[in-house]
Every structure is written in C-alpha cells, then in structure tokens.
N, C-alpha and C positions, 0 to 999 in steps of 0.2 A: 686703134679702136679699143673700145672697152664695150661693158656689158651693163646694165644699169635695168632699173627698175623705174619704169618711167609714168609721172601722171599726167590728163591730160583734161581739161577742163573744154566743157561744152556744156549747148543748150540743156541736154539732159543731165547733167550732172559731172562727175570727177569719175575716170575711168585710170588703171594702171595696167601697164604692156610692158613686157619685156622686151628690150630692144640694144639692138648696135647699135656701137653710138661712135660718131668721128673723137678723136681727143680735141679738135677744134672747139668745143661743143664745154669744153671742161670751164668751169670760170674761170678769173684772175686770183693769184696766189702766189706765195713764195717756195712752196712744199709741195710737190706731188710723190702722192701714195698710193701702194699700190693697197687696197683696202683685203682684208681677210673675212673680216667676221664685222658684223653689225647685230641691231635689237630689234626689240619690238618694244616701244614704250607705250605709254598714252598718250603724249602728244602724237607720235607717229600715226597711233590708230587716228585723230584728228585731221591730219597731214593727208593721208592716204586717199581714207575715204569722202575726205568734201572739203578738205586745204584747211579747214579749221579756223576762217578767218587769217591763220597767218600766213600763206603762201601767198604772193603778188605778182608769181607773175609764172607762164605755163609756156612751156613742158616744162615739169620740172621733176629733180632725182629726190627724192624725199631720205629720212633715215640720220636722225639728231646727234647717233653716234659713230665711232667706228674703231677699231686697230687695225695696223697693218705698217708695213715696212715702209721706208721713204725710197722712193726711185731717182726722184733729183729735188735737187736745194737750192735757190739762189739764197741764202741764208745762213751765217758761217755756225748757225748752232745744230744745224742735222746735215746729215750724211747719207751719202746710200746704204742701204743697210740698215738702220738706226730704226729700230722699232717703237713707234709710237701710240698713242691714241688721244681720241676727240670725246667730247663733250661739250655740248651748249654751245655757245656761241651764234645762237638762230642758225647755225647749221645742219640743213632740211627743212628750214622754213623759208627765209630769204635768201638764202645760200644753199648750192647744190651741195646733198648729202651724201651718207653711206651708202647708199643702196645703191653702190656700182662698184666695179671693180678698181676701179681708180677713180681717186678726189684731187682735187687743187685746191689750197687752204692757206690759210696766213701762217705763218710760224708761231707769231704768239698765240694760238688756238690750241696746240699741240703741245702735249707731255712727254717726255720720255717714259718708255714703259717702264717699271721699278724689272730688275731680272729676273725676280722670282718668278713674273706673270708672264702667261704664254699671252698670244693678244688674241685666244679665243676664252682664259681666265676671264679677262679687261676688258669680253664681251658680257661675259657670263653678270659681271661686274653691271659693269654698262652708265649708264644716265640714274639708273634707278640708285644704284649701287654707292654711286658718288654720289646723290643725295645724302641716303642715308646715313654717308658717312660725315659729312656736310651739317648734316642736322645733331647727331650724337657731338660732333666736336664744337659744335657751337651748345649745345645744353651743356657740357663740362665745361666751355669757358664762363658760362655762367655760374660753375659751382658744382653742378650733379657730380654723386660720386655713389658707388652701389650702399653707403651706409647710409642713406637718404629713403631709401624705401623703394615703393614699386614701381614700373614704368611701364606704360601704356606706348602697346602699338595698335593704332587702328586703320583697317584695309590693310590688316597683317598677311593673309596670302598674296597679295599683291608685289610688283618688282618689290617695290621700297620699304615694305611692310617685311618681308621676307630676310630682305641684308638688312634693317634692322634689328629683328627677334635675333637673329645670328651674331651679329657687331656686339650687341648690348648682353646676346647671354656670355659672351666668350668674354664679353670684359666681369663679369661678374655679378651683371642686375637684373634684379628678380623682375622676370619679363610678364607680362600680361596682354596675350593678343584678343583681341576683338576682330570679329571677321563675321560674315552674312553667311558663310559656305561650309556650312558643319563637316562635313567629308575632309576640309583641309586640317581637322582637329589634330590626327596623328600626325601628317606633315609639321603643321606649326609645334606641335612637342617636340620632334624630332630637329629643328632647326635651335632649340632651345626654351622657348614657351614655358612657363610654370603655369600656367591657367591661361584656359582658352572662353573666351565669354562671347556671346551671341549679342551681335550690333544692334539688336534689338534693343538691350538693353539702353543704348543713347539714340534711341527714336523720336525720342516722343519731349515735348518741350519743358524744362525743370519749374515745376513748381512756384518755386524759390528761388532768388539769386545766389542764394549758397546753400550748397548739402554741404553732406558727410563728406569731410579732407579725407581722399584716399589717395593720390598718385602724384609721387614726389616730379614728374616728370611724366610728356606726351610724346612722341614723337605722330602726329594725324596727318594723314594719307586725306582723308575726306570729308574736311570742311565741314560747312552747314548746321544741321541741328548737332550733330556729333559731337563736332568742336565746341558749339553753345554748352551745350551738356556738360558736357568732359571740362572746360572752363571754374564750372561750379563746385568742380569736385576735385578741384586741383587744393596739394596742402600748401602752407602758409609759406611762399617765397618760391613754390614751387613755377617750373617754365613748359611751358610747349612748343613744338616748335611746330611748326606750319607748314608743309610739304605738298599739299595738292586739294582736291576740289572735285572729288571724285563722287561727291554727295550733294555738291552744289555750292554757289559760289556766294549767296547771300550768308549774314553772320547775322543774327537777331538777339544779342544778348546785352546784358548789365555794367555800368564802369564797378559793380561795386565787387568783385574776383581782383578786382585790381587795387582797389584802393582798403579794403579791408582786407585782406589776405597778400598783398601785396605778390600777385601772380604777376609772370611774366609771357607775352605771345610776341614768339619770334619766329620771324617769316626768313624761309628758307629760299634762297633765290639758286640753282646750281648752272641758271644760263649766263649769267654774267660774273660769277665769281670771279676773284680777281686773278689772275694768272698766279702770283706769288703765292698763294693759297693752295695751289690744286694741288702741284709734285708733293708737298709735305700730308697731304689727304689720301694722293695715291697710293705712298709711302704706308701709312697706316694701314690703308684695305690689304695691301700686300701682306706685312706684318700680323694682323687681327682678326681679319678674314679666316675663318676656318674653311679650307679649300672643300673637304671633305662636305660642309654642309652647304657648302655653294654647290658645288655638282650635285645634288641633292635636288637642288632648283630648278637645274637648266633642262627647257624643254630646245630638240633642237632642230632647226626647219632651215628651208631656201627662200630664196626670191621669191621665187613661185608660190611661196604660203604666205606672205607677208598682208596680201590683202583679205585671206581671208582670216589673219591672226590679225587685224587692224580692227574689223569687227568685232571680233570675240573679245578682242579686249576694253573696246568701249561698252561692251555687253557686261565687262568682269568676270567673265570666263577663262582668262588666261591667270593661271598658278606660276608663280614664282617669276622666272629670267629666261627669255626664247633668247635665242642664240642662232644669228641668221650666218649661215656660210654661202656668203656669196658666191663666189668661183662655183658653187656645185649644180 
C-alpha cells in the first residue's frame, strides 16, 4: 500500500483526496521509489486543480517531480538504496506522479542524486530549479559571460525566477529582477538581486520596435507583453531565453530585435531534455547552487496543502520553492 494524493474528475469539476492506495494501482516501470519530498510548481497548480488540459485520464496521482530512494530495479544502473530524483518527463500529467509515497518510472527518467544533495535539497531544487539551471547553461553556451552586462530575471519571486537571481548572482552577473510583489523586494536582494524593478514597467506595449539596449541577457518566467517588451530592449547579440507563460501565451512583436540587433529567443523546454544533459546540470546546481540562499526559498508543506498551494500559485502568491514531505 502507499499513500498518494489523489484527483478525481467529475460533472462538477477536478476534486483531490488523500487516499490508500493498492501498489496494484502503481503504473508500468523499471524503478520503484520510495518518494520522500516533491513540489509545488505551475504546472502542478494546473494539474491539481482542473488537469490543465494535460491529464487523460482519471484517478490520477499528480506532482511533476520528486526524490527519493529506489526500493527495486529491474535495471542494472540503480540499486536499492541509490538515491534519486525526477523531473519532466509528462510525469504527473500522463504518467502517475510525486504526490505519493511510492512511484514506478522508467529508468531513463531518473538521475542519480549528485551526494552533496539530500533529496529534500533536489526538492528544494525541484522542476523550477532545473529550469533555471537549463536556461543559464544554454545563455552561456550562447556566449553570456558576467563581462557582457546586466541580466534580467522576470517573475523573479517565482520558483524559476528565484534559482535564477541565486545561479546568476553566485556566478557573478549583475542580476536585475522584475517582479509585481514589492514585499519580495528584500528577499529578492537577499537571493542576490542588484536592482529590483516593478513589472509595471514591461506592461504596457513598446512604442517602437527598438528602445534603449539595456540587458545583455533575459532569463522570462512570463511571456506575453513582458517578453515583447524586454525583446526591444535586448543589446546587440544579446539572448533570452524563454521559460514559461505566466503573463500569457500570445507574443505580438517585430522580426526587426532580430534582424537589426541580431537578438536571440531561446525556448527552454526542461520536460524533454535529453537525458545526457540533465546529471551534468544536476552536477552544477549541486556545485553553484548556494545552499544557504536556497533554504532561504523553501516554503514547507504536506499533501494536505498541495491543493490549496496549487491555487495560490496560479493566483502567484506562492514566493520562491514549497517543499512537499510526503510521508508527513
């Protein structure tokens, strides 16, 4: 038996119960874990309360990430014992997720956890965490390097916005967050921030197809007029990269960011990345990661707060990394 977090789709709507559950009940897989710690992202808030369009099929165990020990392997690269963790893989969308005590997964879905991270760190971390780190090492393979100038994080208080401002100040670049939630102003300094600027300011639609070159680099959390905006005001060869949609998923701007300033917008994908990719990513949060301003972040809850942290955070009321302890 396990314990899970379960939804349930009807006439009225998407409902979540806590429930026993048979291991019968577990999907097909080559790894079962026993799960420790999961998150709260934005898709999950999705997921939770109304499937989000990606769930297909009900009861289902929601929760996109997770760490936790392996209990058995039909797969000669894990072992009992062998502490792992998940990310992506439509893992809580079409595939049963975290939010139970024990998962059944494919092997190639799973990391070894680097040792330095406990696998409540590798929550703390999470889906948000591994973007962000996702997104930084793809603007350096583009070039960015802190002699290049300043770097925007927008929906900075945010999971991704948050291990951003931290990844990008601990390597050295002059951070610049953008955020709706003035109260996160000393947080976001505290995470490393050099200036904190009000989202306001990329509201409202540019003028012009090009302003003023200010930001050698983006990392945007929110889409829409934001990323139009921020577009215009990228300097010459400067990149973005593209993380989420948290402002809306329409884009209404100019080829000419691109062809006279020669900007680049790179979309960050963390659900499919390719396996080869992720342990040398992990490796770096481990290493980069200032632990210190990661537990800074984590807010920390149960099962039992999941659905009403699934609201709040499509609401953008949830600050930094929730940090879900199953077992409690």
């Amino acid at each position: 038996m396990y314990h899970a977090l379960v939804t349930h789709k009807t006439d009225a709507g998407v409902t979540a119960t806590l429930e026993e559950r048979d291991d019968s009940t577990l999907p097909a897989g080559d790894v079962l874990v026993a799960v420790e710690y999961s998150t709260v992202n934005y898709k999950d808030g999705l997921v939770v309360t109304s499937g989000g369009g990606l769930v297909k099929s009900w009861p289902h165990v929601p929760g996109i990430d997770f760490a936790g020990t392996v209990l058995d392997s039909q797969d000669a690269r894990y072992a009992p014992g062998d502490r792992v963790v998940l990310t992506g893989w439509r893992v809580g969308e079409l595939h049963a997720g975290g939010y139970a005590t024990k998962a059944r997964v494919k092997a190639d879905w799973l990391v070894p956890l680097p040792a330095t991270l406990s696998t409540r760190l590798a929550m703390a971390i999470g889906t948000a965490g591994f973007t962000a780190m996702l997104a930084l090492d793809t603007l350096e393979r583009q070039g960015l390097t802190p002699a290049n100038g300043e770097v925007l994080v927008t929906g900075a208080a945010g999971g991704v916005g948050s291990v951003s401002v931290a990844l990008l100040a601990a390597r050295g670049y002059r951070v610049v967050a953008s955020t709706g939630r003035a109260e996160t102003a000393d947080y976001l300094r505290a995470l490393g921030a050099g200036e904190v600027m009000d989202r306001a300011a990329f509201a409202d639609p540019a003028k012009r197809p090009l302003e003023a070159e200010r930001w050698a680099a983006c990392i945007d959390s929110v889409g829409g007029n934001t990323l139009a905006r921020v577009l215009t005001q990228m300097q010459y060869g400067g990149s973005v990269a593209a993380v989420g949609l948290a402002g809306g998923a329409k884009l209404e701007t100019t080829v000419i960011p691109f062809l006279l300033r020669g900007v680049n917008l790179l979309g960050i994908d963390s659900v499919m990345c390719p396996a080869e990719r992720r342990g040398p990513l992990w490796a770096r949060l481990a290493q980069e990661l200032p632990m210190d301003r990661l537990e800074s972040m984590v807010m920390p809850a149960t099962l039992a707060d999941v659905p009403r942290l699934a609201r709040d955070i499509l609401a953008g009321q949830v600050r930094g990394r929730v940090v879900v302890a199953v077992h409690a």
